[in-house]
C-alpha positions, 0 to 999 in steps of 0.5 A: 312423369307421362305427359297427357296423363289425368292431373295429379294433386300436389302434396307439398313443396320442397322449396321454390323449384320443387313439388312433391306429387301424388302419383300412383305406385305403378309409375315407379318413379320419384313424386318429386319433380322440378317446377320445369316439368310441372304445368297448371291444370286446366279444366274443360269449360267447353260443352260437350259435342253430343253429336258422334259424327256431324253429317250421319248417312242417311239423315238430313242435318239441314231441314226439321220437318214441321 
C-alpha cells in the first residue's frame, strides 16, 4: 500500500494481525494487510493558512491604515 495515500476504510478484521481494507482496483495489490503496516488516521484539526505567502511583495503585512 502507498504510504501518504488518503485514509482507507477497514472493512473487516481477519484476526488480531489482519485487516481487510478498502482499496481501489487500480493498486492491484492484496486488501489484506498486517497490523504493522497499518497506521491510525488522524484527521487535521488545525485552521487553515488562508494566506499563499507570509510577506507579498509590494505590501505592508505590518501596519493597517486607519
Amino acid at each position: 500500500m502507498p504510504r501518504g495515500e488518503d485514509p482507507f476504510e477497514v472493512l473487516e478484521k481477519i484476526n488480531d494481525n489482519a485487516y481487510k481494507v478498502d482499496l481501489p482496483g487500480h493498486y492491484e495489490v492484496s486488501a489484506t494487510f498486517n497490523v504493522v503496516d497499518l497506521s491510525p488516521f488522524y484527521p487535521d484539526t488545525s485552521p487553515p493558512n488562508l494566506r499563499t505567502k507570509s510577506s507579498q511583495q509590494g505590501e505592508d503585512d505590518g501596519i493597517l491604515p486607519s
